[in-house]
C-alpha positions in Angstrom: 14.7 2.5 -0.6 13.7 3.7 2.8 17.9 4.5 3.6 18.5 6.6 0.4 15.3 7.1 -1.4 16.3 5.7 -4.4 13.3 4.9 -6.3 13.0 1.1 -8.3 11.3 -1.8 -9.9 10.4 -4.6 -7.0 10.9 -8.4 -7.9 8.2 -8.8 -9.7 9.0 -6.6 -12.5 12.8 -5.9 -13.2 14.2 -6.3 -9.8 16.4 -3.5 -10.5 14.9 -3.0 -6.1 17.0 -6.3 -5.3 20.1 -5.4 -7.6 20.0 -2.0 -5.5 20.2 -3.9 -2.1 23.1 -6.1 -3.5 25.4 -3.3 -5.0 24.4 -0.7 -1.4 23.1 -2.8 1.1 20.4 -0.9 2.0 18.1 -3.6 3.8 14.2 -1.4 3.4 12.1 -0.5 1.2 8.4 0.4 0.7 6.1 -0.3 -2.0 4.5 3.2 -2.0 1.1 2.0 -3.2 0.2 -0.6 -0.9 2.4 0.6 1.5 4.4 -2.5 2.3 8.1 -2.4 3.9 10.7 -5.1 3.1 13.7 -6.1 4.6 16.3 -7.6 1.9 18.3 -9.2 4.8 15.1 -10.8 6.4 13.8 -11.8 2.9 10.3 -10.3 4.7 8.0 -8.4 4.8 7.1 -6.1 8.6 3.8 -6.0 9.0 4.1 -4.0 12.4 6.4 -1.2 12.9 9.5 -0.2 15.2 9.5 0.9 18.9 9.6 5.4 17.2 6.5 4.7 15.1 8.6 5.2 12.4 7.4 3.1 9.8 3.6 4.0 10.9 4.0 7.4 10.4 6.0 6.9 6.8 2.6 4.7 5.5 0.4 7.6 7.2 2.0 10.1 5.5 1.9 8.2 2.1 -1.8 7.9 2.6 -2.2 11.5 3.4 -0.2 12.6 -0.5 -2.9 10.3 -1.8 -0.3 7.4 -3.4 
């Protein structure tokens, strides 16, 4: 979860990710392997990033730590 850090299963495995959305309503999150955002309200992925860089310098960082 990009808004709390709460760390969870995506929908492939337990989906405990999507039962966290529901009960919080936090909308991102980031497969830290691959590096992919989602947005639980969009029900899609974002390939780019926002107008800060923000989520460009988030999957830059994660590369640097080695994930």
């Amino acid at each position: 979860c990009l808004s709390c850090a709460n760390v969870a299963c995506g929908r492939m495995n337990e989906q405990h990710a999507v039962q966290h959305f529901e009960a919080t309503q936090h909308p991102l999150a980031i497969e830290i392997n691959e590096k992919y955002v989602y947005c639980y309200i969009c029900d899609e992925y974002i390939i780019g990033d926002n107008a800060q860089g923000d989520i460009g310098s988030l999957r830059s960082a994660l590369t640097d730590i080695g994930t």
